[in-house]
PALOKE-585710 format. One record per residue (C-alpha): x, y, z. Coordinates in nm, 3 decimals. Layout:
# PALOKE-585710
        x        y        z
        X        Y        Z
...
This chain:
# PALOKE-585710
        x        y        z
   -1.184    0.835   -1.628
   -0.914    0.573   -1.580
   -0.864    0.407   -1.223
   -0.483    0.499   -1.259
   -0.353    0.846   -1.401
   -0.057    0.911   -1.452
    0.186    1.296   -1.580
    0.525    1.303   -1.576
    0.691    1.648   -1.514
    1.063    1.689   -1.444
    1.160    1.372   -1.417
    0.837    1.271   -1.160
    0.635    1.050   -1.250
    0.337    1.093   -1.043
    0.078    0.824   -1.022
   -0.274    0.872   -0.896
   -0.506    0.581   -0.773
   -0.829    0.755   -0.927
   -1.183    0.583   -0.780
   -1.204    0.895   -0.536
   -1.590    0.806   -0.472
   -1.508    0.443   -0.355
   -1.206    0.588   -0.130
   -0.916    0.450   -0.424
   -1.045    0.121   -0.363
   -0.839   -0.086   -0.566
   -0.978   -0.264   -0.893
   -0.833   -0.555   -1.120
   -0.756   -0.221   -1.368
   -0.580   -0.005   -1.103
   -0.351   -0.278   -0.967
   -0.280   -0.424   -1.296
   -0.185   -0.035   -1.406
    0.004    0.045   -1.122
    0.217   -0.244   -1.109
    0.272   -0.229   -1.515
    0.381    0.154   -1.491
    0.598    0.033   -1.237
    0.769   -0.219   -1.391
    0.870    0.011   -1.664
    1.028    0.246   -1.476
    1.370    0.128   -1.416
    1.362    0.101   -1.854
    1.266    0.474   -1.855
    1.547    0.779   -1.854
    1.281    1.000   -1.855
    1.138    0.885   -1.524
    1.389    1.003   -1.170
    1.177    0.955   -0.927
    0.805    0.797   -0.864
    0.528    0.924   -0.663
    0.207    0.747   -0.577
   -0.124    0.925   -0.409
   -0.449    0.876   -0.392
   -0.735    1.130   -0.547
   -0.982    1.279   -0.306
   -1.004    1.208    0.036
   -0.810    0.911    0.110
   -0.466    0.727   -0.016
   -0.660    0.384   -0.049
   -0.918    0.213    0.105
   -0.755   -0.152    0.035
   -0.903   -0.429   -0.248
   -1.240   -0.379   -0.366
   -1.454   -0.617   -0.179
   -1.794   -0.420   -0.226
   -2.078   -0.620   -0.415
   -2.314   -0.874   -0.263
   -2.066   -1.135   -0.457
   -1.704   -1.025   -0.352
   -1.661   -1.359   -0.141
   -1.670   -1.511   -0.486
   -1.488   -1.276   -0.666
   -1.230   -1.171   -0.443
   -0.953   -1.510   -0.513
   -0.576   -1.598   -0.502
   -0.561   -1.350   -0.819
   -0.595   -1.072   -0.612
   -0.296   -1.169   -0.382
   -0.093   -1.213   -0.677
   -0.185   -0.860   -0.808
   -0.079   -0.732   -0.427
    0.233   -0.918   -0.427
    0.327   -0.784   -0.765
    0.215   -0.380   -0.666
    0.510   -0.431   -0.394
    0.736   -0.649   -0.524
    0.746   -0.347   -0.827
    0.779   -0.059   -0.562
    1.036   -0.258   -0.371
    1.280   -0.342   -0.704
    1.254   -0.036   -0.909
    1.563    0.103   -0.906
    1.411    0.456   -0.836
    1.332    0.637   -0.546
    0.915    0.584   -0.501
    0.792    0.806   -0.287
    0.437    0.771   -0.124
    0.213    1.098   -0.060
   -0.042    0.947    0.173
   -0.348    1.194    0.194
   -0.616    1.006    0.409
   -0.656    0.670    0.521
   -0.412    0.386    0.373
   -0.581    0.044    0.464
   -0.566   -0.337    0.343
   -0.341   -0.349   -0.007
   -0.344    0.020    0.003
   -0.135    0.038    0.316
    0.063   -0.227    0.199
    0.159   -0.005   -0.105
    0.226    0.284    0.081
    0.490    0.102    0.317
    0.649   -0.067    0.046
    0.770    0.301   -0.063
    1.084    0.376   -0.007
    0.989    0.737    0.174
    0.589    0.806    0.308
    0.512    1.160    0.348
    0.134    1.113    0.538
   -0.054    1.458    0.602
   -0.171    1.523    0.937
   -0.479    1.375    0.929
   -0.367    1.062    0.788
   -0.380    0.700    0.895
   -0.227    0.342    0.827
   -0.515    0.076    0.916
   -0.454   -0.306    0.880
   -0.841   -0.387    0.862
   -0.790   -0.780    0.731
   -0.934   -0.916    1.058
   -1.232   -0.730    0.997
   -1.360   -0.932    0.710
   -1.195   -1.256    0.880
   -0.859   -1.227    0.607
   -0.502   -1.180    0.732
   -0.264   -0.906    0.622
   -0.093   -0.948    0.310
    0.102   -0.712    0.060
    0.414   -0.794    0.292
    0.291   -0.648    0.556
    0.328   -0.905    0.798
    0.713   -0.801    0.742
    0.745   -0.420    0.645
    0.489   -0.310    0.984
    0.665   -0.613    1.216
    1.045   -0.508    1.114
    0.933   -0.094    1.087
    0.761   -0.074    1.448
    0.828   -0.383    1.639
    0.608   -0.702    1.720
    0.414   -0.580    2.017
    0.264   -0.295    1.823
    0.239   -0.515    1.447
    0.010   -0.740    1.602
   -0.217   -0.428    1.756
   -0.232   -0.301    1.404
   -0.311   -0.621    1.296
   -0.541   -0.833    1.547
   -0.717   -0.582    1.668
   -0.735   -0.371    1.347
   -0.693   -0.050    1.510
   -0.568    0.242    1.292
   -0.256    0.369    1.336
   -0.226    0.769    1.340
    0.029    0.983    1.101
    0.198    1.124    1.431
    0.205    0.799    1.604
    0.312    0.620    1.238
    0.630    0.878    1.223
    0.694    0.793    1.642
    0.734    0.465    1.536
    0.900    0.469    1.215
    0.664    0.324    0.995
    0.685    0.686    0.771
    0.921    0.947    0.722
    0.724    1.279    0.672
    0.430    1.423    0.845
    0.342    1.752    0.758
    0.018    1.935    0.758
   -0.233    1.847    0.522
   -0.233    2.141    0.331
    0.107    2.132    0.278
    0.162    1.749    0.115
    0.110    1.863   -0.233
    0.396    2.080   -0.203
    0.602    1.904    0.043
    0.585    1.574   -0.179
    0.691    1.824   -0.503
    0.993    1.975   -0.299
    1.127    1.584   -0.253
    1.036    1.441   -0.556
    1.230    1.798   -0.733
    1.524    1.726   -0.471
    1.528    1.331   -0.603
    1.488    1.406   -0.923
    1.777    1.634   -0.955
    2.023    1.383   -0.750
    2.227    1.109   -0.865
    2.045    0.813   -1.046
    2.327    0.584   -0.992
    2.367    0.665   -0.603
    1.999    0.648   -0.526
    1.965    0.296   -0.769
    2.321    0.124   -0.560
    2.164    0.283   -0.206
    1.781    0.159   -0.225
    1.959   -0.192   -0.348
    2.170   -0.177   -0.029
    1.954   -0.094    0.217
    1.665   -0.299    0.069
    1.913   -0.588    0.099
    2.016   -0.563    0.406
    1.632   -0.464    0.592
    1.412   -0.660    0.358
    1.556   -0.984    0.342
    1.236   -1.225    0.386
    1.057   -1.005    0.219
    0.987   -1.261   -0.025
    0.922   -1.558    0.201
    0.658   -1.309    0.384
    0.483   -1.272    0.070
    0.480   -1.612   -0.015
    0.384   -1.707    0.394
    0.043   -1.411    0.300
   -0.048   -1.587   -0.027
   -0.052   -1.940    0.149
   -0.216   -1.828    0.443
   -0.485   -1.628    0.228
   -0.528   -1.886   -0.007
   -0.624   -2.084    0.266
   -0.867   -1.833    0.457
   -1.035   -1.733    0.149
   -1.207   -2.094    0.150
   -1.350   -2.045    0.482
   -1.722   -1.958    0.586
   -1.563   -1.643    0.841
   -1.423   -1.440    0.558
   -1.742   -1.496    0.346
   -1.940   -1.396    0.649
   -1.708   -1.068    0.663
   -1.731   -0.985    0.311
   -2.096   -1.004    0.322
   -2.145   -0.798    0.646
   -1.888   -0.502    0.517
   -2.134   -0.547    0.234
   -2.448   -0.494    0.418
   -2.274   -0.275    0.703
   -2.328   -0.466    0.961
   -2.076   -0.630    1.237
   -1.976   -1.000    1.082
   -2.051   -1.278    1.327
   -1.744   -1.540    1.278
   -1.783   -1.882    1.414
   -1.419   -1.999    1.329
   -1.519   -2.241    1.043
């Protein structure tokens, strides 16, 4: 089975993140899909509207850093492949909507909050876990969580990696839905059907608006993440946390 599936039906284009036993960890071949598909939406009359979940249990459980190897494997070129999953959500001229079932951490989070409305079930959760393998948060999320919920509670999220709830997300407007979990499937469907039958040219002129006016340094925060990761990815602490989330173990950094 592919790491990305994708059906369009009524004008939704629904897009699936598809490693369900890894958690949607995300692979060189799901980011690369996701952001392509993306990217060729705005070209597409038959696409209205986009929506993006995960299969299984959880939304996404961030890069792929399992392997004994990752600290070797995981480079700049995944940062890139972040930067371009958002920078595609953020400038299709479509509504994307999110339908986060589970956990959404690392680059998976970053997706999710890039959308332009995130209906989380219940038992959902938005996690920043960088710090635990010694990394910093990237997929502009150093901007979308600071400018959605304020600076006190960003740096929780981030520093301290704690995970943020789907009730305590909506409190402080880092989502727009929460519904049961039972319900997503068809809460996400009654949007998406609601989108899909509005006005193309409205939705296209307000997302470019509204983007414009809240997402400003966007870009600058993405460059800021790639610099700063670039940097960290060279250093002993994130090889150390790679290799303990490897072996399951709590990483022992020594700031070098």
């Amino acid at each position: 089975m592919p790491d990305l599936l994708t059906s369009l039906d009524d004008g939704v284009l629904t897009l699936t993140l598809n490693r369900p036993d890894v958690f949607n960890a995300m692979s060189d071949e799901m980011s690369d899909g996701l952001a392509t598909t993306l990217e060729r939406v705005p070209s597409d009359p038959d696409v209205r509207v986009v929506v993006i979940t995960g299969a299984g249990p959880a939304f996404s459980a961030g890069a792929d850093i399992s392997g004994e190897d990752a600290h070797e494997r995981f480079d700049v070129r995944a940062l890139d492949r972040a930067n371009r999953m958002v920078r595609a959500v953020v400038s299709c001229d479509k509504p994307v909507v999110a339908a986060v079932n589970g956990v959404a951490a690392g680059v998976g989070c970053s997706v999710a909050l890039a959308c332009d409305l995130v209906v989380a079930g219940a038992s959902a959760s938005f996690l920043l876990a960088f710090a635990r393998i010694g990394l910093m948060p990237d997929g502009g999320t150093t901007y979308t969580v600071a400018a959605s919920v304020g600076r006190a509670r960003a740096m929780r999220m981030a520093l301290l990696a704690e995970p943020l709830s789907a009730a305590d997300a909506l409190e402080a407007g880092l989502v727009t839905h929460v519904v049961p979990d039972d319900d997503l499937a068809a809460t996400v469907a009654k949007i998406a059907g609601r989108l899909s039958s509005g006005p193309p040219l409205s939705f296209a002129a307000t997302k470019k608006a509204i983007n414009a006016a809240t997402l400003t340094g966007l870009d600058d925060a993405l460059e800021r993440e790639r610099t700063g990761q670039t940097v960290l990815l060279r250093t002993s602490d994130v090889a150390e946390g790679m290799r303990a989330f490897s072996e399951r173990r709590r990483p022992v950094f020594r700031g070098e």
